[in-house]
C-alpha beads as a LAMMPS data file, in Angstrom:
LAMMPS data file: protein, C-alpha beads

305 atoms
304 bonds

1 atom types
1 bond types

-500.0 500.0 xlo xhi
-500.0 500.0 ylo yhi
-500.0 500.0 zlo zhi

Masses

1 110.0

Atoms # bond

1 1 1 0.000 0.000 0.000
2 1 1 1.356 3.381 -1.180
3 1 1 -0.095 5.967 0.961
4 1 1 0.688 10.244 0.799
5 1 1 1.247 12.178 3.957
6 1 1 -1.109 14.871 2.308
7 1 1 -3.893 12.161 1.299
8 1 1 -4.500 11.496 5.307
9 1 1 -4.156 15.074 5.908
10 1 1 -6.660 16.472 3.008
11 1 1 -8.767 13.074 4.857
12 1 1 -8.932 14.765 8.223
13 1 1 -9.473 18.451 7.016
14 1 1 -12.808 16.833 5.119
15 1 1 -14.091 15.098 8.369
16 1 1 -13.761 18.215 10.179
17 1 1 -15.165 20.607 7.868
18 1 1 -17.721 18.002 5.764
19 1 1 -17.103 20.625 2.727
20 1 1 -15.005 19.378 -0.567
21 1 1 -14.637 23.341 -1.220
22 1 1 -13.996 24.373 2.493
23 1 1 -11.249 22.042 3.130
24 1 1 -10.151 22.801 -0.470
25 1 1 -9.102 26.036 1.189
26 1 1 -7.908 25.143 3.742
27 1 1 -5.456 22.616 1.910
28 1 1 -4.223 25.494 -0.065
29 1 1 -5.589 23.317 -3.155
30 1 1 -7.950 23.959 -5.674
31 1 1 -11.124 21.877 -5.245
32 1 1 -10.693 20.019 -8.157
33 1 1 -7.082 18.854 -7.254
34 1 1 -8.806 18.530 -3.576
35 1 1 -11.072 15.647 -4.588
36 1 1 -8.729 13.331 -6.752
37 1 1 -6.542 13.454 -3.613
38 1 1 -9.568 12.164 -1.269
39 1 1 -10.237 9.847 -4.633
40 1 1 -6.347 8.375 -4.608
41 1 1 -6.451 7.822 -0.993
42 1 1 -9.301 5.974 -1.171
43 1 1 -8.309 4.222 -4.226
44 1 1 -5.346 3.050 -2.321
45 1 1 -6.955 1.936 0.964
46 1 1 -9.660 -0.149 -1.373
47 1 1 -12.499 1.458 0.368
48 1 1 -14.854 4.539 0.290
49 1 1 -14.370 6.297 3.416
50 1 1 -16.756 9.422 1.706
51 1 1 -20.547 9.318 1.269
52 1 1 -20.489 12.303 -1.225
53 1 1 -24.639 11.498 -1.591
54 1 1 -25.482 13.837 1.259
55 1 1 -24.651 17.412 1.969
56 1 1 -22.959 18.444 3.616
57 1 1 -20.714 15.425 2.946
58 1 1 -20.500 12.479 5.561
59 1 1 -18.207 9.575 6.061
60 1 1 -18.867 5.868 5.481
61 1 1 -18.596 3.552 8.555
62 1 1 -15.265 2.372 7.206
63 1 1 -14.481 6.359 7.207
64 1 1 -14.973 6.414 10.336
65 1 1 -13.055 3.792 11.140
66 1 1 -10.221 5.043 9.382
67 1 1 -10.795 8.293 10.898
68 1 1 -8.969 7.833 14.035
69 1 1 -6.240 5.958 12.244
70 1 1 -5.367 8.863 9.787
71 1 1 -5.419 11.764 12.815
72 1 1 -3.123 9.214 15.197
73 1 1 -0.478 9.601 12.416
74 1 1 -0.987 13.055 11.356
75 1 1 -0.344 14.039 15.019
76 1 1 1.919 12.153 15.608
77 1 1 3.518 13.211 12.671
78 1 1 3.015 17.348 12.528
79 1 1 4.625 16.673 16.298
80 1 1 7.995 15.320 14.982
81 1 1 8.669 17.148 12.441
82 1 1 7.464 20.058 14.565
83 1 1 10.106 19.329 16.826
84 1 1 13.041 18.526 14.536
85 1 1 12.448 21.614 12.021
86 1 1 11.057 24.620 14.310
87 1 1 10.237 25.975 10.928
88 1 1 7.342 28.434 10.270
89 1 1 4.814 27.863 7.504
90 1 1 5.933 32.706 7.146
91 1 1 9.428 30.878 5.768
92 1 1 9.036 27.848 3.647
93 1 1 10.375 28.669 0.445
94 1 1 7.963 29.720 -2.054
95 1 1 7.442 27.132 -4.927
96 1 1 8.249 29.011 -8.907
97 1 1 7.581 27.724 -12.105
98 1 1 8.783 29.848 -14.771
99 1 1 9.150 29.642 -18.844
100 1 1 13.137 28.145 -19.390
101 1 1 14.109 31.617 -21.107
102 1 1 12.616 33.479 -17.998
103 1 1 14.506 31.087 -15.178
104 1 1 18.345 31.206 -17.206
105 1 1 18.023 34.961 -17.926
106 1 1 14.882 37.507 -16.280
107 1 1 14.637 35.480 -12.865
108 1 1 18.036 35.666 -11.269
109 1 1 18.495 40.015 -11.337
110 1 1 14.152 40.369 -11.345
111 1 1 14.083 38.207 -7.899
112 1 1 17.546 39.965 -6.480
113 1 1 16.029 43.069 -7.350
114 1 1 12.637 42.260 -5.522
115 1 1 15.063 41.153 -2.746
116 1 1 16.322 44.611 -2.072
117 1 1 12.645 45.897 -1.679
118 1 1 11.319 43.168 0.511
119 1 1 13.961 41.124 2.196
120 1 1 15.568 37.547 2.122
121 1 1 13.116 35.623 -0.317
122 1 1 13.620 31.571 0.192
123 1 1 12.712 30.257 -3.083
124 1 1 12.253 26.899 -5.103
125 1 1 12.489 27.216 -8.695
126 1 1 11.163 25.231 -11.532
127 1 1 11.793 25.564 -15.222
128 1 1 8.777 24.331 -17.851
129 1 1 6.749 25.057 -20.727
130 1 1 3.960 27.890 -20.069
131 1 1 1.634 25.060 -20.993
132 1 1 2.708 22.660 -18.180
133 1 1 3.041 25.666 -15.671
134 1 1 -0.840 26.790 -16.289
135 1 1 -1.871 23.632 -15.397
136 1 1 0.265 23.010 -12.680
137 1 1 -0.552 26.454 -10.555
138 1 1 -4.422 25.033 -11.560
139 1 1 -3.668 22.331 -9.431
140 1 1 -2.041 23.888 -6.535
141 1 1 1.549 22.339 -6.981
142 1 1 2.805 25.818 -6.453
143 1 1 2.641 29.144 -5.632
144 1 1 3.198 31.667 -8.295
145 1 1 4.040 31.302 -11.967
146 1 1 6.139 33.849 -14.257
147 1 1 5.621 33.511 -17.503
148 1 1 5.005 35.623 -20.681
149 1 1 2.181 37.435 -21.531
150 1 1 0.681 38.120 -25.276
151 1 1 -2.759 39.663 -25.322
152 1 1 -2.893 38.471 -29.241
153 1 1 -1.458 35.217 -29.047
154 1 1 -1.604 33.738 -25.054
155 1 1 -4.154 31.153 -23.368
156 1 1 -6.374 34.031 -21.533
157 1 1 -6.316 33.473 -17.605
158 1 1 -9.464 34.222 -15.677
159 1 1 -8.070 38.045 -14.104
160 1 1 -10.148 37.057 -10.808
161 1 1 -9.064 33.585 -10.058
162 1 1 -5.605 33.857 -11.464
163 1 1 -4.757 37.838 -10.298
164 1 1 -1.022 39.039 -11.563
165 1 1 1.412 41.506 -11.561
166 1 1 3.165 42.863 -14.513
167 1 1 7.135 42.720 -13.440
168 1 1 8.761 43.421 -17.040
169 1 1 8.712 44.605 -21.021
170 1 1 10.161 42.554 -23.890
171 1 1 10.889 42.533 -27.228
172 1 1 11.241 39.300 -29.506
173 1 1 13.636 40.442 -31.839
174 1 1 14.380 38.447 -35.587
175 1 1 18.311 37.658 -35.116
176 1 1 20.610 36.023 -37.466
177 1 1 24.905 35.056 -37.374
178 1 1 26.515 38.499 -38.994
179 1 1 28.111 37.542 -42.282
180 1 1 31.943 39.195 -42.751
181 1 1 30.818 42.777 -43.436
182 1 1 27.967 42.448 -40.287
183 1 1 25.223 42.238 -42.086
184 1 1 22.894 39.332 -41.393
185 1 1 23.403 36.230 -42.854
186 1 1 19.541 35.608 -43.496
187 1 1 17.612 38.481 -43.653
188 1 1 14.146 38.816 -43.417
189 1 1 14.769 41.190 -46.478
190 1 1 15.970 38.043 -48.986
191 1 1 14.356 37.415 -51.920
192 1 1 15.357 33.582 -51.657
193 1 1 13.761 31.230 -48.538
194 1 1 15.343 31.805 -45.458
195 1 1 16.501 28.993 -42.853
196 1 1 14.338 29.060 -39.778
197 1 1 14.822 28.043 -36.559
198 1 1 11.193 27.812 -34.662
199 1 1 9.394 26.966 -31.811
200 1 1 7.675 23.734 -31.610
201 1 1 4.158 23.793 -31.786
202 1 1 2.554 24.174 -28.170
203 1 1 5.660 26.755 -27.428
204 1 1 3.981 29.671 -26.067
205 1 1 6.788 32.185 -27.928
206 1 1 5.638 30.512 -30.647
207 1 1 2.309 31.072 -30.903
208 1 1 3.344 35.098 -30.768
209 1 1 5.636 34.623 -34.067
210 1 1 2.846 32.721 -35.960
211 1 1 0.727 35.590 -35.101
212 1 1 2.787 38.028 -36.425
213 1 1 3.259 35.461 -39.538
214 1 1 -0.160 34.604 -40.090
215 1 1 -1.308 36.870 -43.097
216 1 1 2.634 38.048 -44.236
217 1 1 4.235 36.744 -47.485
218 1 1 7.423 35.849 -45.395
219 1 1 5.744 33.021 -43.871
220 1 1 6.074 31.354 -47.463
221 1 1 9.837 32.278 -47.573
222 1 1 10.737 30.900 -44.132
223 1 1 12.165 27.166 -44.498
224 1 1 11.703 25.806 -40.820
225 1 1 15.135 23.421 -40.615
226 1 1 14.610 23.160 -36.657
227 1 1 12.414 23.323 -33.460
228 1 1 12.727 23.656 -30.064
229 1 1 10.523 25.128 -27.151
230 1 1 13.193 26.621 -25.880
231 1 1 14.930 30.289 -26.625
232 1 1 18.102 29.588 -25.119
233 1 1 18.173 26.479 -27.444
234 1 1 17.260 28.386 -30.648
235 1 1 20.171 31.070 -29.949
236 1 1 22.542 28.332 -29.698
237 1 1 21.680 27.289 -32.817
238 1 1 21.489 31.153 -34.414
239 1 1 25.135 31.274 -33.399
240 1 1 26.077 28.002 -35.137
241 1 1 25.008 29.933 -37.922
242 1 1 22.174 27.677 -38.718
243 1 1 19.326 30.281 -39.730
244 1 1 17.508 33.179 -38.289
245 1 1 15.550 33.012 -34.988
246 1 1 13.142 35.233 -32.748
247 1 1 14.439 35.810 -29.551
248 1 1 13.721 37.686 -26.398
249 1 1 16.059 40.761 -26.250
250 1 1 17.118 40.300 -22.646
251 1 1 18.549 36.450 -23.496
252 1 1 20.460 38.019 -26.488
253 1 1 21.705 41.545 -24.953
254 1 1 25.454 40.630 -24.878
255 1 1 25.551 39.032 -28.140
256 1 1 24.210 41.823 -30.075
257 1 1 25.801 44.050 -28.235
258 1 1 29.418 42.088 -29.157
259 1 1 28.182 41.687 -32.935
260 1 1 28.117 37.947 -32.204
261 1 1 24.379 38.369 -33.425
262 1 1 23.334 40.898 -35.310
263 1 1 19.574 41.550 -36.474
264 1 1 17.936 39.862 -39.349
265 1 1 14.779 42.465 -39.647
266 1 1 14.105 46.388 -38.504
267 1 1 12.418 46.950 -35.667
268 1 1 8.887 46.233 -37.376
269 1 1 9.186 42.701 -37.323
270 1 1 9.791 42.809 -33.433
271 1 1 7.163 41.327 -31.068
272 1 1 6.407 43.388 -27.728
273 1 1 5.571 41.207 -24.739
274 1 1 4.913 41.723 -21.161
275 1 1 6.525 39.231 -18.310
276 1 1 3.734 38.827 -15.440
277 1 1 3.837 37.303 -11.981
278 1 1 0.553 34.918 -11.459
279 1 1 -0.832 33.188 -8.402
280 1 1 -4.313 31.452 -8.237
281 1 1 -6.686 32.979 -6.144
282 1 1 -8.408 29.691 -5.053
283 1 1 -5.016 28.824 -3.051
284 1 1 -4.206 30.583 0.403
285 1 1 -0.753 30.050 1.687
286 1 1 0.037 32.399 4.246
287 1 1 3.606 33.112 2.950
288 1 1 1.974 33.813 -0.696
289 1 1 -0.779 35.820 0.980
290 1 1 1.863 37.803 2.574
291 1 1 4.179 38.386 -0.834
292 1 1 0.750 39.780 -2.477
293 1 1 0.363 42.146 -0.205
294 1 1 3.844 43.183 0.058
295 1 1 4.259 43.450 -3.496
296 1 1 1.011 46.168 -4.039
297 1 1 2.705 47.948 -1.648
298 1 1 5.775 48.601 -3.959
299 1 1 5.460 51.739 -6.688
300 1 1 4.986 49.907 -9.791
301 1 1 8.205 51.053 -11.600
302 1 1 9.675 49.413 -9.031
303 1 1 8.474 46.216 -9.771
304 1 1 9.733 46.283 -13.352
305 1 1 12.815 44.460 -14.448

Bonds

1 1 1 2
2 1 2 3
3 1 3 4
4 1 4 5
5 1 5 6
6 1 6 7
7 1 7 8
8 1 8 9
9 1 9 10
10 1 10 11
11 1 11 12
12 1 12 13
13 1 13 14
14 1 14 15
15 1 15 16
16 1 16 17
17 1 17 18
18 1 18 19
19 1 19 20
20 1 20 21
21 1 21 22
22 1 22 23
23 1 23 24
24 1 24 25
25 1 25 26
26 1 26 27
27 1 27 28
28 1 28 29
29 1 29 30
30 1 30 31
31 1 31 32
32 1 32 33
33 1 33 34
34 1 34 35
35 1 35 36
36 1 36 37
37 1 37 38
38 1 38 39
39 1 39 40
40 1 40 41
41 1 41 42
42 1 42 43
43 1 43 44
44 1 44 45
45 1 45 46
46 1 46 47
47 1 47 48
48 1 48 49
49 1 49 50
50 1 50 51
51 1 51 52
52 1 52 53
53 1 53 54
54 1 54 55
55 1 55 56
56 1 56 57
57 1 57 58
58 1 58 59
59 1 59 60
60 1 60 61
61 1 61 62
62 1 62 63
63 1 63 64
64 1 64 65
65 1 65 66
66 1 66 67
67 1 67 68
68 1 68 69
69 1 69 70
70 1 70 71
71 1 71 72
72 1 72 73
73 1 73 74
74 1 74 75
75 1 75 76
76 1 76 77
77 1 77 78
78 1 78 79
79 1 79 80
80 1 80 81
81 1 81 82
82 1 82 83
83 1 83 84
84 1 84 85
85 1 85 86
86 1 86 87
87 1 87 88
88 1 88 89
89 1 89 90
90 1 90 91
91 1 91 92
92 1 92 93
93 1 93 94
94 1 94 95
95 1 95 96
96 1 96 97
97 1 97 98
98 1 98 99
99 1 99 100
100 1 100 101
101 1 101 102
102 1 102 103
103 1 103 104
104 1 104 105
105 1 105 106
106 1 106 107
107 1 107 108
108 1 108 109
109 1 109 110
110 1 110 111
111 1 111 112
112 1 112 113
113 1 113 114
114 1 114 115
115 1 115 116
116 1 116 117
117 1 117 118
118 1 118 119
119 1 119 120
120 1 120 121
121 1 121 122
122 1 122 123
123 1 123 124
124 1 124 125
125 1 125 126
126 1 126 127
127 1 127 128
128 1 128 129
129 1 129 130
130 1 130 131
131 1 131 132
132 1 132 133
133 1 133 134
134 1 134 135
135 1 135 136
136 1 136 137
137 1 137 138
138 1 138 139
139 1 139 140
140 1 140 141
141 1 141 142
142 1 142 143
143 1 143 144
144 1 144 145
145 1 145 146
146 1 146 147
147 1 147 148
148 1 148 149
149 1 149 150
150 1 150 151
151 1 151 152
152 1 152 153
153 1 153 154
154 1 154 155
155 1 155 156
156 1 156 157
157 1 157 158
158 1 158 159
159 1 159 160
160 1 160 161
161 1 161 162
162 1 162 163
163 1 163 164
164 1 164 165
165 1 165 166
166 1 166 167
167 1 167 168
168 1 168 169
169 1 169 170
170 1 170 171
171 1 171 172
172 1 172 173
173 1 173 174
174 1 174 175
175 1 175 176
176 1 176 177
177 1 177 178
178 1 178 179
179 1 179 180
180 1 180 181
181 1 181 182
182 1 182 183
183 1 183 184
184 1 184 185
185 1 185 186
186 1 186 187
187 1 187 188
188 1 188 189
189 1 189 190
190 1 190 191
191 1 191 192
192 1 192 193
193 1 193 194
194 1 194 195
195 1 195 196
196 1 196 197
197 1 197 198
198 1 198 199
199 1 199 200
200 1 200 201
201 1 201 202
202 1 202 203
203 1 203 204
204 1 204 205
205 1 205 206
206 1 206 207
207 1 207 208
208 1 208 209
209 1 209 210
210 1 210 211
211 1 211 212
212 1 212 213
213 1 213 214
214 1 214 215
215 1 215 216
216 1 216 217
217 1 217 218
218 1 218 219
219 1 219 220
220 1 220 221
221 1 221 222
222 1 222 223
223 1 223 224
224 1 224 225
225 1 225 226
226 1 226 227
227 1 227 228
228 1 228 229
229 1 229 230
230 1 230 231
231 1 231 232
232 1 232 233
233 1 233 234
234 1 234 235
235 1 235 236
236 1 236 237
237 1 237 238
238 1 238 239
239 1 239 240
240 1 240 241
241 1 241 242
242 1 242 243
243 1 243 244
244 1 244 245
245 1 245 246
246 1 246 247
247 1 247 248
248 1 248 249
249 1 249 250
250 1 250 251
251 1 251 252
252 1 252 253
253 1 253 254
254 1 254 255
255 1 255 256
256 1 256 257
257 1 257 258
258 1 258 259
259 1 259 260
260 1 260 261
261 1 261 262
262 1 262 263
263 1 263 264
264 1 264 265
265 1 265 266
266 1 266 267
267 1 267 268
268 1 268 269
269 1 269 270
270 1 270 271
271 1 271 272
272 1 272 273
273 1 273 274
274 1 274 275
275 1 275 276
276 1 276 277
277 1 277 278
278 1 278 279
279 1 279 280
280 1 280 281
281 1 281 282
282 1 282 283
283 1 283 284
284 1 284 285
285 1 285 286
286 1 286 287
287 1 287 288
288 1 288 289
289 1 289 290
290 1 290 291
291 1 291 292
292 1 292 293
293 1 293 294
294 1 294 295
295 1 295 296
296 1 296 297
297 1 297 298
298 1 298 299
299 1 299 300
300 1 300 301
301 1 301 302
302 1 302 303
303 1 303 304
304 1 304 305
């Protein structure tokens, strides 16, 4: 038998509130996530220890059996590691996912910078596509997400459940290896195809350059010779020479500003985004609770990497 810690604890928290949404609260978890936890721990014991038939919600007799079982450990449990930690829930690290592009290159200086304003910061920090990170801030398995935001091209979030902060501008710029006199090795400007280096399908960054793409005659000149969802891995690959690539300005900053990289387009083909801080509403953690209001505190400009 394979049994979770937070399965007997989400258990208890439903016997003593006999609400799927209350206890859903107070689990910091959305209620969906919520019940296919009560779901798996049942699953796992073999029995249904929920009679979800009444409201509010009772137990079965084996629930109540169980009951007593599950507190016994989570006591004795919360008491131990009580003891050996001495840690308050004010400063457990706060759990990140971020876009890759946004972890290697905006999170390091945005987060220091935050720092200065608000104090030590513990932090955990998880790299992923925007894709994977929607979904897993949905399901309460963390507490804030940074990621990009295109009002053309993104998956809209609800404003009210999932609330954010806008914490930086950028550009997606069209960059390409500098041939001997600096000019760009593929140019947007060509009359011939062009190499391309692009995101893979569910990319997020790529769903902004197909939308600047969709009704342009370049689209027919671009030759895609490689994907990746990742910018860092596309500028590797711009460097090698490959083909031509849009990029987020602040992963690329030294390299045009070296001449490694030079542009392949004016500034027309570039493709504004904002960089926003989310959290979901449905979750209460203290320590994110207490960020939040920190954060509205601080003069916007502030906030801006």
């Amino acid at each position: 038998m394979n049994l979770e810690t937070k399965w007997l604890e989400d258990f208890v928290a439903l016997a003593n509130t006999r609400s799927f949404s209350a206890s859903a609260r107070q689990r910091h978890v959305t209620q969906p996530a919520f019940s296919r936890r009560i779901r798996a721990l049942e699953q796992a014991i073999g029995v249904t220890l929920v009679d979800r038939s009444t409201t509010p919600v009772g137990l079965t007799s084996e629930g109540q059996l169980f009951l007593v079982t599950a507190r016994n450990l989570v006591e004795q449990l919360n008491e131990s590691l009580s003891h050996l930690r001495g840690l308050s829930i004010a400063n457990e690290a706060l759990d990140i996912v971020a876009a890759h592009s946004l972890a290697l290159s905006f999170f390091p200086p945005w987060i220091s910078r935050l720092q200065k304003g608000l104090g030590e910061l513990p932090t955990r920090l998880v790299a992923m596509n925007v894709g994977e990170a929607i979904h897993v801030l949905r399901e309460g398995n963390c507490d804030l997400m940074l990621a990009y935001y295109d009002p053309f091209a993104t998956m809209q979030l609800d404003a009210e459940v999932f609330p954010s902060f806008s914490i930086g501008k950028v550009n997606m710029l069209p960059v390409s290896l500098p041939d001997e006199t600096g000019k760009p090795c593929f140019s947007l400007q060509s009359d011939t195809s062009i190499p391309y280096l692009a995101y893979t399908q569910g990319a997020f960054l790529g769903r902004s350059v197909r939308m600047l793409l969709k009704n342009d005659p370049l689209r027919m000149k671009l030759r895609t010779v490689y994907e990746t969802a990742m910018a860092e891995g596309l500028k590797g690959m711009v460097l090698q020479g490959i083909g031509a690539a849009w990029i987020p300005d602040f992963c690329i900053r030294e390299e045009l500003k070296s001449g490694r990289l030079v542009r392949a387009g004016d500034e027309s083909w570039d493709i504004p985004l904002e960089i926003r801080l989310y959290r979901c509403s449905l979750v209460h953690k203290p320590g994110v609770e207490k960020l939040w209001r920190q954060m509205m505190k601080l003069p916007r400009d502030f906030l801006q990497a």
